[in-house]
C-alpha positions as CSV (number, residue, x, y, z in Angstrom):
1,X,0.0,0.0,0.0
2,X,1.4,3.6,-1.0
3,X,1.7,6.4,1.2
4,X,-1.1,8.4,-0.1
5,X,-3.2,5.0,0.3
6,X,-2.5,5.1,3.7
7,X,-3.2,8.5,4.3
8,X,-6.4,7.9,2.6
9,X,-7.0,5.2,4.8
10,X,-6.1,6.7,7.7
11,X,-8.4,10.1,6.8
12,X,-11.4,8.0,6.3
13,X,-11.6,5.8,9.2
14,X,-11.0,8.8,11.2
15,X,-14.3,10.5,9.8
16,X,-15.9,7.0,9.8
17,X,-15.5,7.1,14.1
18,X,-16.8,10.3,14.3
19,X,-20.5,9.3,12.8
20,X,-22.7,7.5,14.8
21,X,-24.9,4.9,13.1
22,X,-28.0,6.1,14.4
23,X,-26.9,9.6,13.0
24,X,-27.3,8.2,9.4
25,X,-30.5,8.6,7.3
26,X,-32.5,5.7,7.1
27,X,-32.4,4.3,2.9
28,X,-35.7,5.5,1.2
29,X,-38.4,2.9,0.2
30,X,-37.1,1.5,-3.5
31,X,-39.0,2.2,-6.4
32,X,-40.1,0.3,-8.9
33,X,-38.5,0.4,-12.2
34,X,-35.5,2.5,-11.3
35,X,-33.3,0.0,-10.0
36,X,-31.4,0.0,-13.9
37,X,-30.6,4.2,-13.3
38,X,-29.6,3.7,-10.3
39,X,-27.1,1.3,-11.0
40,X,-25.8,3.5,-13.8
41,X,-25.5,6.4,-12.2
42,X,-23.2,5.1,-9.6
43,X,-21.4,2.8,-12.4
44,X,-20.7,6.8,-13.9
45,X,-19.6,8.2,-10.4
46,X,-16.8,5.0,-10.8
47,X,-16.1,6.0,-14.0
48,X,-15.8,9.9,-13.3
49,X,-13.6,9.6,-10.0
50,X,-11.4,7.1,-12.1
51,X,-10.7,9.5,-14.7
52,X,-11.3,12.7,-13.1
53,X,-9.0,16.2,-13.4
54,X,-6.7,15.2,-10.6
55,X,-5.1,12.1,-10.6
56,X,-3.4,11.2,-7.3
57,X,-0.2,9.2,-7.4
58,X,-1.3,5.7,-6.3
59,X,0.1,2.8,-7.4
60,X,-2.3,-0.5,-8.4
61,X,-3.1,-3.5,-10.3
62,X,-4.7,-1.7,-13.0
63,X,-4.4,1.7,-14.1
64,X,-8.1,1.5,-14.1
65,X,-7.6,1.2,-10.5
66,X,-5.6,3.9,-9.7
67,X,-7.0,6.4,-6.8
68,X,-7.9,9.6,-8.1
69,X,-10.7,12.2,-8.1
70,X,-13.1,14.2,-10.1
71,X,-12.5,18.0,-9.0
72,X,-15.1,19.3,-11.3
73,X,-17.4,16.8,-12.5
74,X,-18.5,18.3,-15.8
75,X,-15.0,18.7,-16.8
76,X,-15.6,22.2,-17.7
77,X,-12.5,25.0,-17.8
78,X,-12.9,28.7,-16.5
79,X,-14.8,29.4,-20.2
80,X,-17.5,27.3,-19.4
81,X,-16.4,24.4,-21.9
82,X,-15.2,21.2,-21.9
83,X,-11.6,20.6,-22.4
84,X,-9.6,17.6,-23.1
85,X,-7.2,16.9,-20.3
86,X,-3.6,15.1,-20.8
87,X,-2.0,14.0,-17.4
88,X,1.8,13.5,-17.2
89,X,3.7,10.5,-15.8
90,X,4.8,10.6,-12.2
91,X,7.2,8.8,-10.4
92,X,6.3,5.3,-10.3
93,X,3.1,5.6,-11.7
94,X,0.6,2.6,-12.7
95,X,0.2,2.9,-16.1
96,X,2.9,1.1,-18.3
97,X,3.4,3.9,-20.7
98,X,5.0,5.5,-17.6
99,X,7.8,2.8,-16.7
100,X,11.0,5.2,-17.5
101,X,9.7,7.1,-14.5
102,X,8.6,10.8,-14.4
103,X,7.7,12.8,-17.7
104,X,11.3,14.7,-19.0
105,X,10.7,18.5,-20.0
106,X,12.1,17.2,-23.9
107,X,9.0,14.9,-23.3
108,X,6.2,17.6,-22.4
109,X,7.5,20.5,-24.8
110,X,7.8,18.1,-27.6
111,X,3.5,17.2,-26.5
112,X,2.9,21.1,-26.1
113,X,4.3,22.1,-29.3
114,X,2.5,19.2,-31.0
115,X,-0.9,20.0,-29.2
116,X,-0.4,23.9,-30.3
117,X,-0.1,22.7,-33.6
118,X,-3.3,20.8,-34.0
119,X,-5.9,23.0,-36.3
120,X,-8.5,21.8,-33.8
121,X,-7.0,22.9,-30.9
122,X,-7.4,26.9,-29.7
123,X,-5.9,26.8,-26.5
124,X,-3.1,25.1,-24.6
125,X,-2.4,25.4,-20.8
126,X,0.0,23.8,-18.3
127,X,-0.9,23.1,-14.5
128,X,1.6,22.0,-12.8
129,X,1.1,20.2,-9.0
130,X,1.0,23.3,-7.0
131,X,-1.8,24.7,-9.3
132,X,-3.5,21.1,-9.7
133,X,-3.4,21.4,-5.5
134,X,-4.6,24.6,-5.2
135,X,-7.4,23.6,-7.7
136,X,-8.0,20.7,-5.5
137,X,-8.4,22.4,-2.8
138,X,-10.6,25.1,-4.2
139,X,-13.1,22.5,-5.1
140,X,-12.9,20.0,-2.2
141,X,-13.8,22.8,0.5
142,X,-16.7,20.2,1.6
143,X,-14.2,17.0,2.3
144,X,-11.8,18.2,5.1
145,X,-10.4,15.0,5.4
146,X,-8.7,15.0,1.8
147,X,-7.6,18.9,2.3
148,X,-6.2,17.4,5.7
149,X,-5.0,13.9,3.4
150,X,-3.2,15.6,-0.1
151,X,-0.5,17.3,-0.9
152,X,0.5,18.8,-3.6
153,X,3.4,16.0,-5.0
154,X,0.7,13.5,-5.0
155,X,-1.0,15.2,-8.1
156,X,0.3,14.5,-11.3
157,X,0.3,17.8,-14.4
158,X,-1.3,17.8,-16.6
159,X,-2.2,19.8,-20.1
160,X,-5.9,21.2,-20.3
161,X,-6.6,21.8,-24.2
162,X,-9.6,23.9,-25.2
163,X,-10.7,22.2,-28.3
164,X,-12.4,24.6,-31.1
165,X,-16.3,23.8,-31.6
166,X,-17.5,20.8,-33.6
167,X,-14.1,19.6,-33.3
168,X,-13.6,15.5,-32.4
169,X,-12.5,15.9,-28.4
170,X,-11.9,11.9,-28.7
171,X,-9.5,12.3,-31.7
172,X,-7.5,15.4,-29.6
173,X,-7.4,13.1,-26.0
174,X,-6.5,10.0,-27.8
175,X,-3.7,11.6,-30.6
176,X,-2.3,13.0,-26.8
177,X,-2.1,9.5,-25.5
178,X,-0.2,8.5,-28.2
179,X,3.0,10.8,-26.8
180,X,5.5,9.9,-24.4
181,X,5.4,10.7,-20.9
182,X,1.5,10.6,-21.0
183,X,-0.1,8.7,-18.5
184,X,-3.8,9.1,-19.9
185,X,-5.9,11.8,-21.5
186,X,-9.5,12.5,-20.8
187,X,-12.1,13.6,-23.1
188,X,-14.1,16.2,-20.8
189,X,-16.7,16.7,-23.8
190,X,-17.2,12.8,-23.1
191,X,-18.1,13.1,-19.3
192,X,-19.8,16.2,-19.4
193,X,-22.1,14.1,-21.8
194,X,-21.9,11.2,-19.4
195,X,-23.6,13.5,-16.3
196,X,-26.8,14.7,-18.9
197,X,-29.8,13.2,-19.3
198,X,-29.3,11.8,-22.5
199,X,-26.0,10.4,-21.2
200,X,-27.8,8.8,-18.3
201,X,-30.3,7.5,-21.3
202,X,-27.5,6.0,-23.2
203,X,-25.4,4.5,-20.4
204,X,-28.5,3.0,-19.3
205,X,-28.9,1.6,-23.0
206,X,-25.7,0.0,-22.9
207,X,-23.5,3.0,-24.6
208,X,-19.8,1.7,-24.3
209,X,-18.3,5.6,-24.8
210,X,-14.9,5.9,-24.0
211,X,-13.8,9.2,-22.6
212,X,-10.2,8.1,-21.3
213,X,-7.6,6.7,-22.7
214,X,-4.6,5.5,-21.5
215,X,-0.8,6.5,-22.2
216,X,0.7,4.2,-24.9
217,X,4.5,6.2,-25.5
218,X,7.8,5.2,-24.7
């Protein structure tokens, strides 16, 4: 178990002891015929914490696996839409595209350059951990026990790309994959579409949409 596991751990058994069981909310009566939603929506909460905007360094037996968190759910940038995010290898990361260690600065100009290049791209930023933290820690105001549990060297940076309109998100994050030094790449337009109600509709009619993908450089 990694150090930010443990902390993790430690974090949330501490805020487990301080609930009493007869403090928590009784479950509300099911109803019939929403079982099927229900199951997708929390199938998407999996899927948006495991490829959220801040990946924490945690090292498992997937990359699938891998403990991170969804800081803003709908994936959407200051300009109020949805960006493709590429996150950079850390230090004995999980993925395998990450195996020659931490991302070189040769290794994330030569991805900047060739992201700023793209005719579909219109804007290419860098946050680096301390920003990612901040971030973090801007969004998470109502879960004291992470802001108590992270620090900034558990994030990994990451690129946020604003993509032009009508262009393919999917085509941007998975071209970004394709680099070394890349962990994964998420496709925000993808889980923005995941938390509507048509993506609740399509999930719940078996929609297979993939909106990360994972690093396959070096």
């Amino acid at each position: 178990m990694s150090d930010i596991e443990d902390r993790l751990r430690d974090a949330m058994a501490a805020r487990a002891r301080t609930v009493r069981d007869d403090d928590l909310p009784l479950p509300a009566p099911r109803t019939a015929g929403t079982g099927r939603v229900k199951i997708a929506a929390a199938a998407l909460a999996v899927t948006v914490t495991a490829f959220g905007l801040v990946r924490l360094a945690s090292p498992a037996p997937e990359p699938q696996e891998e403990t991170t968190l969804a800081v803003s759910l709908s994936a959407v940038e200051s300009s109020g839409r949805p960006v493709v995010s590429v996150f950079l290898c850390m230090e004995n990361d999980v993925f395998a595209s990450c195996k020659g260690g931490k991302a070189t600065d040769a290794e994330r100009e030569k991805l900047r350059r060739a992201l700023e290049r793209r005719p579909d791209v219109e804007v290419v930023s860098f946050e680096d951990q301390q920003h990612a933290w901040e971030n973090f820690r801007r969004n998470m105001t109502d879960k004291p026990e992470l802001l108590r549990t992270v620090v900034a060297s558990d994030l990994s940076e990451s690129f946020r790309v604003q993509i032009r309109p009508d262009a393919d998100f999917s085509a941007v994050a998975r071209a970004a994959s394709e680099f070394p030094g890349v962990s994964n790449s998420v496709d925000g337009a993808c889980i923005a579409d995941s938390l509507s109600a048509w993506g609740s509709v399509k999930r719940w009619l078996g929609s297979k949409d993939e909106c990360s993908f994972g690093g396959t450089g070096r």
